[in-house]
C-alpha positions in Angstrom: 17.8 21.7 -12.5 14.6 23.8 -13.8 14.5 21.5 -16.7 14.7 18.3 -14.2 12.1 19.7 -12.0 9.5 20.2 -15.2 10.4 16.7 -16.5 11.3 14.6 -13.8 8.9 15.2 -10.9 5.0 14.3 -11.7 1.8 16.9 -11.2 1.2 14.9 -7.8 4.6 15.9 -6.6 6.4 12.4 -7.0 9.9 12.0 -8.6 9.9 9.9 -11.2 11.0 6.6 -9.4 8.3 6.6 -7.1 10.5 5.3 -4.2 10.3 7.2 -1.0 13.6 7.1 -0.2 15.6 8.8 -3.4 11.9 11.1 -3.1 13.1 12.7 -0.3 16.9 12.6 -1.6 15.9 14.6 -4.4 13.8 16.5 -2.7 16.4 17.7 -0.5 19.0 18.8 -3.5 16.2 20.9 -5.0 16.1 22.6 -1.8 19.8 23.2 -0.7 20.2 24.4 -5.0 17.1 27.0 -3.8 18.9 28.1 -0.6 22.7 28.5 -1.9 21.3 30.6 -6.0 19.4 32.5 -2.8 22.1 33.8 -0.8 24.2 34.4 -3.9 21.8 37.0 -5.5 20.2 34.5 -7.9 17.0 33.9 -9.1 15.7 30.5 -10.7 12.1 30.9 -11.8 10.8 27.5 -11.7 13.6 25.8 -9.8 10.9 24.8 -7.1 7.7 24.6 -8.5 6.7 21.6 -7.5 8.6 21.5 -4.4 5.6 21.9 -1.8 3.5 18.9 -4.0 7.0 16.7 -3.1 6.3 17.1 0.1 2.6 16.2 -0.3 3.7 13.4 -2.1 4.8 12.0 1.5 2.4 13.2 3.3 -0.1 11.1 1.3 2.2 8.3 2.0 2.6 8.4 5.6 1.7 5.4 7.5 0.1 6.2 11.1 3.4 5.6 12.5 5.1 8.4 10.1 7.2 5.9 8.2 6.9 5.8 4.6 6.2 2.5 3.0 9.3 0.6 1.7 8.5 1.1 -1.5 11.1 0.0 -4.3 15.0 0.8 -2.9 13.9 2.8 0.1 15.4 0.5 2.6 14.2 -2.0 5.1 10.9 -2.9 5.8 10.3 -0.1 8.4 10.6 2.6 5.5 12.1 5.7 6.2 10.5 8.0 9.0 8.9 10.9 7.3 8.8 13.0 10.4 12.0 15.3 9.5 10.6 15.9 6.0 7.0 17.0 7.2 8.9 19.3 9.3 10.6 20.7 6.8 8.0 21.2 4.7 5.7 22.3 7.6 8.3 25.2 7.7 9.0 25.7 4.0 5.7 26.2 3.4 3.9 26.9 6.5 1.7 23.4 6.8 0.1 22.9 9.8 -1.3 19.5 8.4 2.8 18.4 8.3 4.0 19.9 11.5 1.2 17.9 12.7 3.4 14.9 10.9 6.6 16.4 12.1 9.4 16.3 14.3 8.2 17.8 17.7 11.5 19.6 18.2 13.4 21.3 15.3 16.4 19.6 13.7 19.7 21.0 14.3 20.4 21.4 10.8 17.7 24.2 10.4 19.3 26.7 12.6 22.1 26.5 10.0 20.0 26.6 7.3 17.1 29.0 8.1 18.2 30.7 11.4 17.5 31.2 14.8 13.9 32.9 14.0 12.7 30.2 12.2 13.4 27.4 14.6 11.2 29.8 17.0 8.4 29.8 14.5 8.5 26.3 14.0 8.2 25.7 17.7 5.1 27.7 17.8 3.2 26.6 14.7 -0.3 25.2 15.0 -0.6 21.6 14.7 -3.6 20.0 12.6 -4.3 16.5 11.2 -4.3 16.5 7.5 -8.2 17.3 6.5 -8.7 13.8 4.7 -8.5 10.2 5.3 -8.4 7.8 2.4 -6.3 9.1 -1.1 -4.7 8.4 -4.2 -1.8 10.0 -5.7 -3.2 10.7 -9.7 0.3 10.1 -11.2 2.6 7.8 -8.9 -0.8 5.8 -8.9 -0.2 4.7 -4.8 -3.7 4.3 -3.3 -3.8 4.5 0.7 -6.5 3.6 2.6 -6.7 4.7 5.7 -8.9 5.5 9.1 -7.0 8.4 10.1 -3.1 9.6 11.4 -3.0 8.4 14.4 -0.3 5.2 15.4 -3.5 2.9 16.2 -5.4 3.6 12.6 -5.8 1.3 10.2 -3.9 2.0 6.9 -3.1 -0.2 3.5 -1.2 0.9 0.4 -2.2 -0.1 -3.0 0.6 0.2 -5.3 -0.8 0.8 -9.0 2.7 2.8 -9.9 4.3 2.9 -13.6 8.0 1.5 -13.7 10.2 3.9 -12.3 13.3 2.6 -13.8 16.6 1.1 -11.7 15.2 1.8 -8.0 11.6 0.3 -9.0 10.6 -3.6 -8.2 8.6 -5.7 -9.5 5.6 -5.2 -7.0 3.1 -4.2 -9.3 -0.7 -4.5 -7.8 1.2 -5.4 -4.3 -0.1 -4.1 -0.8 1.2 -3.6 2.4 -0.7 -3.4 5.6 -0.5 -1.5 8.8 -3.0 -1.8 12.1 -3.2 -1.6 15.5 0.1 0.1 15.9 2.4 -2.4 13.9 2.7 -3.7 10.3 0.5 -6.6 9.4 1.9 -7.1 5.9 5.0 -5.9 5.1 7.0 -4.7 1.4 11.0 -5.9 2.1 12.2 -3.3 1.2 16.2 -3.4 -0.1 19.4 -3.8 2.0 23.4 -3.2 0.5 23.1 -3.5 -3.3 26.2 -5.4 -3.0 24.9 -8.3 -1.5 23.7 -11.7 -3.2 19.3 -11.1 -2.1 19.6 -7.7 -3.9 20.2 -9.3 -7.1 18.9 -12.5 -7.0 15.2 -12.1 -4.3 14.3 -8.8 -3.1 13.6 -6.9 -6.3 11.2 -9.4 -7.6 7.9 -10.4 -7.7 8.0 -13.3 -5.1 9.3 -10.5 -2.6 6.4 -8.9 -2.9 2.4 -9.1 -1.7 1.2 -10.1 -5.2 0.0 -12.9 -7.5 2.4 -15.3 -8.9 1.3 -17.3 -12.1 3.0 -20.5 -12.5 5.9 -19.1 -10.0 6.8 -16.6 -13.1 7.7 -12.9 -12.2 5.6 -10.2 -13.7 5.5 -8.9 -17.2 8.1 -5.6 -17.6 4.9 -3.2 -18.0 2.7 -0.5 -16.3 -0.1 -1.5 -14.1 -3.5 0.4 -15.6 -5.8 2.1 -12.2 -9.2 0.9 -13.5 -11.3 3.0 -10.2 -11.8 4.2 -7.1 -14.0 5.5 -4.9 -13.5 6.5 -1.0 -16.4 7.2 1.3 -17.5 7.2 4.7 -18.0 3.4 5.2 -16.0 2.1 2.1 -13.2 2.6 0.0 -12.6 0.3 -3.1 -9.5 0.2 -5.7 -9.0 -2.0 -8.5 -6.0 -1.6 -11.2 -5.2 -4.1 -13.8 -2.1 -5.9 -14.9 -1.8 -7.7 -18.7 0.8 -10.1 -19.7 0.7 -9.7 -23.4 3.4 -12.6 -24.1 1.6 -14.8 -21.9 -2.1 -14.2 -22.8 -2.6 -13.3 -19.1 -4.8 -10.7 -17.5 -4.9 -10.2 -13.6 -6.9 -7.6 -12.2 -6.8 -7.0 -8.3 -9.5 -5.2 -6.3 -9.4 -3.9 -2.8 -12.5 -3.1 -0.7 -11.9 -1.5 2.7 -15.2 -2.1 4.7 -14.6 0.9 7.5 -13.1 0.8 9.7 -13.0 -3.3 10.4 -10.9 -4.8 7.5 -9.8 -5.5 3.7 -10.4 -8.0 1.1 -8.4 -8.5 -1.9 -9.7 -9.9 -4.9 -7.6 -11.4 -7.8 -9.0 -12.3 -11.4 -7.5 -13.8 -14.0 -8.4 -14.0 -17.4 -6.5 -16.6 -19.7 -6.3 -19.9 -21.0 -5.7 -22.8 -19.8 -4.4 -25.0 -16.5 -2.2 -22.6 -14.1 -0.8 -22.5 -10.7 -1.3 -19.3 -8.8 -0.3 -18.0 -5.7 -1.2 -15.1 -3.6 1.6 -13.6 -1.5 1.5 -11.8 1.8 4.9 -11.0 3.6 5.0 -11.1 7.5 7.2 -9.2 9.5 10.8 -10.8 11.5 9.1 -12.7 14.5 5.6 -13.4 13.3 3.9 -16.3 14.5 1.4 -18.6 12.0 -0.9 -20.6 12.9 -2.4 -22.3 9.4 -5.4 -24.4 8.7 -6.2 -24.8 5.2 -6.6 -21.6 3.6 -6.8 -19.3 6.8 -3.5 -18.2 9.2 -4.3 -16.8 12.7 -1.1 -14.3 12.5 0.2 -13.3 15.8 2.8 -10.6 16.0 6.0 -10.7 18.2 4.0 -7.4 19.8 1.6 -9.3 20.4 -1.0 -7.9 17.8 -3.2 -10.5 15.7 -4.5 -10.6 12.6 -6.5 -13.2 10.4 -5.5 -13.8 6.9 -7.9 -16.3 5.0 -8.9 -17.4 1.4 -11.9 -18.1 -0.1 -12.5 -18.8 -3.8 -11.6 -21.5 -6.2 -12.1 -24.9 -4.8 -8.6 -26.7 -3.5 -7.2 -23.4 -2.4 -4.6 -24.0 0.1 -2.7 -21.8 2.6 1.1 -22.2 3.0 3.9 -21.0 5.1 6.6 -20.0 2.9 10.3 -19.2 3.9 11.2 -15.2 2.5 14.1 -13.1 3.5 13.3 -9.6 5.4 17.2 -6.9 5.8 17.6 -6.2 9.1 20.3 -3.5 8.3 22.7 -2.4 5.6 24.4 -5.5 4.4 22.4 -8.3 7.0 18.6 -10.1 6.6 16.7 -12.5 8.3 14.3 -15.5 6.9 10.3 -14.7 7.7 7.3 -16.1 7.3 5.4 -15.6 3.9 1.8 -16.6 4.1 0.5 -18.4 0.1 -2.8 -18.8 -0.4 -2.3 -21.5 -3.7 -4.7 -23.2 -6.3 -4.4 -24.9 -9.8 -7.1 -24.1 -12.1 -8.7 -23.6 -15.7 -8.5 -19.5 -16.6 -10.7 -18.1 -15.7 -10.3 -17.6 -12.6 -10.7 -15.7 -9.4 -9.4 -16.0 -5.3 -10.4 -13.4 -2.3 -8.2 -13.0 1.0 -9.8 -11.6 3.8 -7.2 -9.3 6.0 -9.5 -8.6 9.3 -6.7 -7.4 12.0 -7.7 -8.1 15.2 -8.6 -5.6 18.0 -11.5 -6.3 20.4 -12.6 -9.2 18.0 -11.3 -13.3 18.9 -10.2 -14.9 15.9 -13.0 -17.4 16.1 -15.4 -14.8 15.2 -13.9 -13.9 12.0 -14.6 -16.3 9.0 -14.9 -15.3 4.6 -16.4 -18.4 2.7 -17.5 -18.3 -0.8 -21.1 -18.3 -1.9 -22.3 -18.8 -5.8 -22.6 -16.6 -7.9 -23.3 -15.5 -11.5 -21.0 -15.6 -14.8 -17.3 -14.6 -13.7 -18.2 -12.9 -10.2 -16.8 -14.1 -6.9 -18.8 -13.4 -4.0 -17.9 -14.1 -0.6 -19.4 -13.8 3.0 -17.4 -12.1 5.7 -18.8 -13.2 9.5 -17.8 -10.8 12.4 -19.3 -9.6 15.4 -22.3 -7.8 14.7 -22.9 -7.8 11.2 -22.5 -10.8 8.3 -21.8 -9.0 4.8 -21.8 -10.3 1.2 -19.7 -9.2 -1.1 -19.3 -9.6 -5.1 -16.2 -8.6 -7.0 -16.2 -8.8 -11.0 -13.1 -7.7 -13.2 -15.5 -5.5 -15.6 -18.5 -3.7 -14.8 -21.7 -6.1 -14.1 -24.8 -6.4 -12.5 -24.3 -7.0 -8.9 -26.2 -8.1 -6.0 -27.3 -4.5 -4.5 -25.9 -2.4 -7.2 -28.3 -0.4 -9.2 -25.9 -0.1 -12.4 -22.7 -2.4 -13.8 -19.8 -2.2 -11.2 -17.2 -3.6 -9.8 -17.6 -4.6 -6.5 -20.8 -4.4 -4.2 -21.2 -4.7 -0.2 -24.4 -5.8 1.2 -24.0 -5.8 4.9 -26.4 -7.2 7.5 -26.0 -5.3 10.6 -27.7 -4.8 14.2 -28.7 -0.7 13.1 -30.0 -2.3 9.8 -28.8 -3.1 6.0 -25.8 -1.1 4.5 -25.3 -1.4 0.7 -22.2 -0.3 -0.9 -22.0 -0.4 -4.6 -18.7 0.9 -6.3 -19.4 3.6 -9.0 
């Protein structure tokens, strides 16, 4: 077990198939090992080294409604809550930042397992929201980008991961989006192994918020995390994904303009005619209203969002049929929203994800605007403020950046100018 913790659970604290679900599962053996060499008179240096960074390793994951995301084989679309774990480790390791996470009462199983004294202290502990907004996990490679923990915040996962073997998907580059007190965007998740999606849909790329080239599923290989940067007014991620059979390069960014909304950029860098879609799945019960490239989404709760493209000319929006589990062996058809174009590589598409609070739909609108060599720029309009922004897959000179980037921001608001360059 020493040996599996030193090899099979990463720096950041994540087990090797970077799925939630078996996380915590593995998590959990590690522990009950600890506890049972303990009360036999044994001691196992090293056996939980890295236990506390497991734990962190959810923590960073935690959407504001303590869910994890359903990431790979971690179950339905909700994810699994996190609230018992950051309990537990709130009282493994006395966390404040997780009890803040946490169940509010302690879990029956603790009296057996810790005793009467440390349900008490549990009960008792200080309560504190975790010290940072916005982070990156340096070896699962999950980005999230986030306001803050509480259930209204806005929050979206980037997933950059390596291939975690059996339990992983093929979501490479996908997101998932949470706002407002609901998911916007939504990963699948898995259902019963045994049944005919797991096998045949809900492993694979078109189950998943990415880009499709010519309907094919992605290449068998590692995503490459190309930057980031998170600040007070902007976050921006970009990671890269290369096709070597195919001759295909796509490289996704993601700039969060605080605290309003997302885009997400897609390049590609090839030859020749392709289709290409970009894939965003909506939860059971959404509705879609679609003109052209832009769906008003609302949400059975009754939360809105706009999704809309803007890029290539003769980009399209459609409302595709996916499949979402609704329990163990059981799964319901939902909307997918494709944004879809044919065009000569290279080529590049932005979608605009602006969830909807005190805002009407009607004031929400991304259009493209020209640009130089291989950049896409596109103007977001919103109450208040119109911004410009540039995305390029390698560094370049940008419209308000001092030196070669990325991605750049120039935002035209009523307290003045903001400029955002990525580094």
């Amino acid at each position: 077990l020493v040996e599996h913790m030193q090899r099979d659970v990463f720096d950041d604290g994540a087990h090797y198939e970077v799925t939630p679900g078996y996380h915590a599962w593995v998590m959990n053996l590690f522990l009950r090992a600890a506890l049972l060499a303990q009360r036999n008179g044994y001691e196992v240096p090293g056996l939980l080294e890295k236990h506390e960074r497991m734990f962190e390793f959810l923590l960073h994951l935690s959407r504001p409604n303590r869910h994890a995301p359903s990431l790979g084989d971690a179950g339905g679309p909700a994810g699994p809550s996190l609230r018992g774990s950051m309990g537990l480790g709130a009282l493994l390791y006395d966390r404040p930042d997780m009890r803040y996470l946490g169940v509010d009462k302690p879990e029956e199983s603790w009296l057996w397992l810790f005793g009467e004294e440390a349900v008490a202290r549990y009960a008792a502990m200080e309560r504190r929201p975790p010290a940072f907004t916005s982070s990156y996990l340096p070896n699962a490679l999950y980005f999230a980008l986030r306001t803050g923990w509480e259930p209204e915040d806005h929050y979206l996962l980037f997933d950059c991961a390596p291939w975690g073997g059996g339990h992983s998907h093929a979501d490479r580059l996908s997101v998932s989006a949470y706002a407002l007190g609901q998911d916007l965007v939504i990963d699948p998740g898995m259902y019963s192994y045994d049944e005919p999606l797991s096998r045949t849909y809900l492993r694979f790329g078109p189950a998943h918020n990415v880009l499709l080239i010519d309907e094919a599923d992605q290449p068998n290989v590692d995503p490459v995390a190309l930057a980031r940067d998170f600040t007070e007014g902007f976050d921006f991620v970009c990671g890269r994904l290369t096709d070597e059979k195919r001759g295909l390069t796509q490289t996704r960014s993601v700039l969060f303009v605080r605290p309003a909304y997302w885009v997400i950029a897609d390049h590609v860098q090839g030859e020749g005619p392709h289709r290409l879609q970009q894939l965003f799945h909506l939860p059971l019960g959404a509705a879609v209203g679609l003109s052209e490239a832009r769906a008003e989404v609302t949400l059975k709760e009754g939360t809105s969002f706009v999704l809309q493209a803007a890029g290539p000319p003769g980009v399209t929006g459609k409302v595709l049929e996916g499949w979402v589990p609704t329990g163990g062996a059981s799964a319901e058809k939902a909307p997918v929203v494709a944004f879809e174009w044919h065009a000569d590589l290279p080529t590049a598409c932005a979608a605009l994800l602006y969830p909807l609070n005190d805002t009407r739909a009607d004031e929400v609108r991304i259009e493209t605007t020209p640009s130089a060599g291989q950049a896409l720029t596109v103007a977001v309009t919103r109450p208040a403020a119109a911004d410009t922004l540039t995305f390029a897959a390698e560094p370049a000179p940008l419209p308000g950046a001092d030196a070669p980037t990325r991605a750049t921001c120039v935002s035209e608001r009523e307290a003045g100018r903001v400029v955002y360059a990525a580094p």
